[in-house]
C-alpha distance (Angstrom), angle and dihedral (degrees) to the residues before:
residue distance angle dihedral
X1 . . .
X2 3.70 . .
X3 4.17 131.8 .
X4 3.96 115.0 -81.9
X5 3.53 110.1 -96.1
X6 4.15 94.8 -119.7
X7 3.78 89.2 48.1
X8 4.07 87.1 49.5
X9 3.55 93.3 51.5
X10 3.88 96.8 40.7
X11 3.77 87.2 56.0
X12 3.91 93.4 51.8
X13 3.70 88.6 51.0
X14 3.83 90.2 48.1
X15 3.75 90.0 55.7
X16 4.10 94.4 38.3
X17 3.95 91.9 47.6
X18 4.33 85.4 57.1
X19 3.98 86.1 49.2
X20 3.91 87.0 -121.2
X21 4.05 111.5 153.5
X22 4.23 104.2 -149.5
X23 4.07 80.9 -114.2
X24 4.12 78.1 57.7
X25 3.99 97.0 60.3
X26 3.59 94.4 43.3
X27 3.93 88.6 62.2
X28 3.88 99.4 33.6
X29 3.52 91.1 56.2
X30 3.88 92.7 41.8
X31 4.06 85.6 -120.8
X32 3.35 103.6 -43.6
X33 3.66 91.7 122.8
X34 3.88 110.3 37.5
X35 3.80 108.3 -153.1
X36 3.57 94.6 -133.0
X37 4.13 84.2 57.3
X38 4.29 92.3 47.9
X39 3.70 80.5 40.3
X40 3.50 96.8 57.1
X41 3.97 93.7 44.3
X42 3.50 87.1 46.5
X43 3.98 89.9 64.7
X44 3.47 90.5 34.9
X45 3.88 101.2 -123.9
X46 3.80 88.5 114.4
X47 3.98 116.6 78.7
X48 3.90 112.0 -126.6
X49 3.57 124.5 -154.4
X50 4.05 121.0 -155.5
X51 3.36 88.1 -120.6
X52 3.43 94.5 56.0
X53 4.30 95.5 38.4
X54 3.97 78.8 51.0
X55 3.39 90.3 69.5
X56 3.26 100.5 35.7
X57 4.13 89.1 54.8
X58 3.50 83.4 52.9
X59 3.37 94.1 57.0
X60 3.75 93.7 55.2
X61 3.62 96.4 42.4
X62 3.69 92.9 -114.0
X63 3.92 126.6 126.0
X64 4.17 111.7 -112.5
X65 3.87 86.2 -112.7
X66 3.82 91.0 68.4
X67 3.61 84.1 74.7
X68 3.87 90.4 68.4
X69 3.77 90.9 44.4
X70 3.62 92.0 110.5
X71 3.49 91.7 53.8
X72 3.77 93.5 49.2
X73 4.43 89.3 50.7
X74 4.18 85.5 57.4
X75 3.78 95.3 47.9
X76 4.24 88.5 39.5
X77 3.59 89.5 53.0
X78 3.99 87.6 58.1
X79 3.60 90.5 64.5
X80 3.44 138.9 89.2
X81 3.94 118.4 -90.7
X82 3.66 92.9 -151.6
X83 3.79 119.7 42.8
X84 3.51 123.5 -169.7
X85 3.98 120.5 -146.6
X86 3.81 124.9 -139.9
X87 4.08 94.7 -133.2
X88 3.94 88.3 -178.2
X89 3.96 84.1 57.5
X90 3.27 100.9 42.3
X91 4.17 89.1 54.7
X92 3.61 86.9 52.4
X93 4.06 92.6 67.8
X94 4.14 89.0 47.5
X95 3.99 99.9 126.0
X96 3.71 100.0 23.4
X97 3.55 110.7 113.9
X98 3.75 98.4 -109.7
X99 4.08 125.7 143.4
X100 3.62 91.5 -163.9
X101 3.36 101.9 48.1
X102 3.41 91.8 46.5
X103 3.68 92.7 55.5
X104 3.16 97.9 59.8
X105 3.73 103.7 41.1
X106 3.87 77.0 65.5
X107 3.50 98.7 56.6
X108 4.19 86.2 41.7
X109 3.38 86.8 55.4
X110 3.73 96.9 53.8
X111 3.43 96.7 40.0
X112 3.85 94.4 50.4
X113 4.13 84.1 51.1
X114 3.43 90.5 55.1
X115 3.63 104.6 41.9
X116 3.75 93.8 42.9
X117 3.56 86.2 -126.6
X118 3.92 113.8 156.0
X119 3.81 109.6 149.7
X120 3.89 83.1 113.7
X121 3.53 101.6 -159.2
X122 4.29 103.3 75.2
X123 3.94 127.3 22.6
X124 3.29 113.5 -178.4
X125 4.23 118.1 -144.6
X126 3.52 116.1 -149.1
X127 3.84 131.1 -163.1
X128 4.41 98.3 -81.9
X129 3.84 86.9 53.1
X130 3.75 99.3 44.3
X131 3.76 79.7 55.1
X132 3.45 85.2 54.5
X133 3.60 98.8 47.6
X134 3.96 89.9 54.8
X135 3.56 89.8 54.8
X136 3.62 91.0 49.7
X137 3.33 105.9 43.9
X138 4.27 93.4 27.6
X139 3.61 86.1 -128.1
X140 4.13 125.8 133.7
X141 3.50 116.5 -116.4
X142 4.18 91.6 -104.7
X143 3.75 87.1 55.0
X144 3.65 107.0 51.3
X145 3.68 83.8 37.4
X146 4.03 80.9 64.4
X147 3.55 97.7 35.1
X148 3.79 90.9 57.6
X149 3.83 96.2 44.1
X150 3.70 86.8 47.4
X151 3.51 90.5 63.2
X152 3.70 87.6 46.1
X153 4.23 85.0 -120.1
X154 4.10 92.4 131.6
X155 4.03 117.7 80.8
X156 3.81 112.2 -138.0
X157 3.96 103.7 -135.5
């Protein structure tokens, strides 16, 4: 069985966006990592196990889901780049003991301040403060898009 061909090339650009040559990885991690392994992962002819990309994350300083990253720019790119938030809904979870809503009525809250927005009925997010939100709620962009819609917070146009 060999690596998936997104997770292959996600590791490549991993190692490429650190400047590391294979030859590089070998000798930073005193041969830990033989190049001709990375290599082979790399191409995806070599089977890797989580364990094993774990470490090699770890290695790079990068968490295992970076690995998927690719994955997570296709399904992002399916979404909306505008989102439009139910205020009246979101005011109708105030109370319930709910981290994620809470988070975000903060970040409403601030953005409403600061865009002298008060129609109170439809905030719209754009792209900076989805950004935001992610950082916030240390969600990717395809989750909190779910999270939100699960909560039936987003609009449909």
């Amino acid at each position: 069985m060999s690596t998936p061909t997104a997770i292959a090339k996600r590791l490549r650009q991993i190692r490429q966006q650190q400047s590391l040559t294979l030859k590089q990885v070998e000798i930073r991690s005193r041969g830990k990592w033989k190049a001709v392994v990375v290599g082979s992962y790399e191409r995806g002819s070599r089977s890797l196990s989580i364990s094993k990309a774990q470490e090699l994350c770890e290695f790079y300083g990068v968490p295992l889901t970076q690995l998927f990253n690719s994955t997570e720019k296709t399904a992002q790119s399916e979404l909306p780049k505008l989102w439009r938030i139910d205020l009246r809904k979101l005011r109708s979870y105030e109370g319930m003991p709910d981290l994620f809503v809470e988070q975000i009525t903060s970040l409403i809250s601030y953005l409403t301040l600061k865009r002298d927005d008060w129609n109170g009925e439809i905030l719209t997010i754009r792209f900076s403060d989805i950004e935001t939100l992610q950082i916030i709620t240390q969600k990717t962009t395809y989750d909190l898009h779910n999270a939100l819609l699960n909560r039936q917070l987003i609009l449909k146009r």
